[in-house]
C-alpha positions in Angstrom: 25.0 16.0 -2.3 21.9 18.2 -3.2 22.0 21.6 -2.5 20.2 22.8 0.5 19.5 19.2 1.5 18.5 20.1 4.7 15.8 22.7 3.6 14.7 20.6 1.0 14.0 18.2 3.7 12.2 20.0 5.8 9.8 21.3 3.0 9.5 17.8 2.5 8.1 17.1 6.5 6.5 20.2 6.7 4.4 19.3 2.9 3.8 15.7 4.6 2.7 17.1 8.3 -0.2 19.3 6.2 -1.0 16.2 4.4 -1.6 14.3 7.0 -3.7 17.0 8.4 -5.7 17.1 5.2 -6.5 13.5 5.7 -7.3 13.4 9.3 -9.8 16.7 9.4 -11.3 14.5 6.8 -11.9 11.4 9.1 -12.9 13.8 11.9 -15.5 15.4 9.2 -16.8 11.6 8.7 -16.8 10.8 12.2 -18.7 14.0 12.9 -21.4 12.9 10.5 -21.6 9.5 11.6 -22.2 10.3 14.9 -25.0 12.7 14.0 -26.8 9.5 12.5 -26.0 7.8 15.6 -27.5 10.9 17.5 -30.8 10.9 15.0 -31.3 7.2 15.6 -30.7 7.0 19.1 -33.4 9.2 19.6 -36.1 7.5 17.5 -35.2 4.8 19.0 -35.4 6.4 23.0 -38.8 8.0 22.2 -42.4 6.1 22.2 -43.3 9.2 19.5 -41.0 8.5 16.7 -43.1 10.9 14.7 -41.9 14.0 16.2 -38.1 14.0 15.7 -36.5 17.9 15.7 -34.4 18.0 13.0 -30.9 19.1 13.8 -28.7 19.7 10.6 -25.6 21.5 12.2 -23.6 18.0 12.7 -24.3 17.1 9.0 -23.4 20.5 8.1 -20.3 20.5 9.8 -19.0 17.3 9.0 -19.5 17.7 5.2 -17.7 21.3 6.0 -14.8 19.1 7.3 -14.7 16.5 4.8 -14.5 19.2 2.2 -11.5 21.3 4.2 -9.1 18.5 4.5 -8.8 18.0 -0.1 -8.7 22.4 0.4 -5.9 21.7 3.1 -4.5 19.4 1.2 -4.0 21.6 -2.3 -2.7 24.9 -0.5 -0.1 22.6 1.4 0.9 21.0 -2.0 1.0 24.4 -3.6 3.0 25.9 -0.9 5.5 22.7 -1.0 6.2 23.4 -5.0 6.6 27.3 -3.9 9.2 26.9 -1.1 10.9 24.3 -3.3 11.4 26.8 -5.9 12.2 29.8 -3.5 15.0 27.4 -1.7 16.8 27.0 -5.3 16.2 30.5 -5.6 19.7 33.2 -5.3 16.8 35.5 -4.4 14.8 37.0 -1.4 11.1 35.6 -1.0 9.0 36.7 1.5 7.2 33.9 3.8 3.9 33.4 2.5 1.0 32.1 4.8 0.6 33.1 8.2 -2.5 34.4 7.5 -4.0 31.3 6.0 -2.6 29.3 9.1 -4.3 32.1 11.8 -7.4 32.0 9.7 -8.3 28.4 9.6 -7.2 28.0 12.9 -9.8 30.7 14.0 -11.9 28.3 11.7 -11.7 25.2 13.1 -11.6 26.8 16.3 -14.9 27.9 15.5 -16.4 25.1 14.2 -15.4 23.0 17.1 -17.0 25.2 19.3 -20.3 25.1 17.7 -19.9 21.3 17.6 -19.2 21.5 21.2 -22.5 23.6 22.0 -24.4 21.7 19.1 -23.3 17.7 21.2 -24.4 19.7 24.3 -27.5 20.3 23.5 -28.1 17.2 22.0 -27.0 15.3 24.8 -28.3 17.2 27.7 -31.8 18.6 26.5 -33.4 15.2 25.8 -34.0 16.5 22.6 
């Protein structure tokens, strides 16, 4: 039997939980740009004056924000997987690292879906 086992194991689904996290901020961060397109087109397309589109850049902003987060969430959670694997074989004390990083970039995304929120509003209901 390996020692710890059970810790071991749930390094292993915690590690695997941030991955798939990684990977599905990502698809949201494609989606989000996507749909800004679809947003830009739709409105050429609704208006007899294609020549005077406003230009909104925070739903490209913000999607290439998210596609670039998920390979960042990715990295800390494999970082923090070869940490805790190390700190389980350990005979010493270890603090627990990252409570911070987990309230921060859940004030970030927080954020960020907020302004997306306002942004689709606006977008949607102005006519613009």
């Amino acid at each position: 039997m390996i020692k710890n086992y059970s810790d071991h194991a749930a390094n292993e689904r915690t590690y695997l939980a941030w991955v798939r996290t990684g990977v599905a901020v990502m698809a949201f961060g494609f989606l989000v740009e996507k749909f800004d397109l679809f947003l830009k087109f739709a409105d050429l397309s609704a208006k007899a004056n294609a020549a005077r589109v406003p230009q909104h850049a925070l739903g490209g902003i913000a999607g290439l924000a998210l596609i670039i987060l998920g390979p960042v969430l990715m990295a800390i959670a494999t970082i923090r997987f070869l940490k805790t694997a190390r700190d389980i074989d350990s005979d010493d004390q270890h603090l627990a690292m990252g409570s911070k990083f987990d309230i921060a970039l859940s004030v970030l995304l927080t954020l960020l879906g907020g302004s997306l929120l306002v942004y689709l509003g606006q977008r949607l209901f102005s006519g613009n």
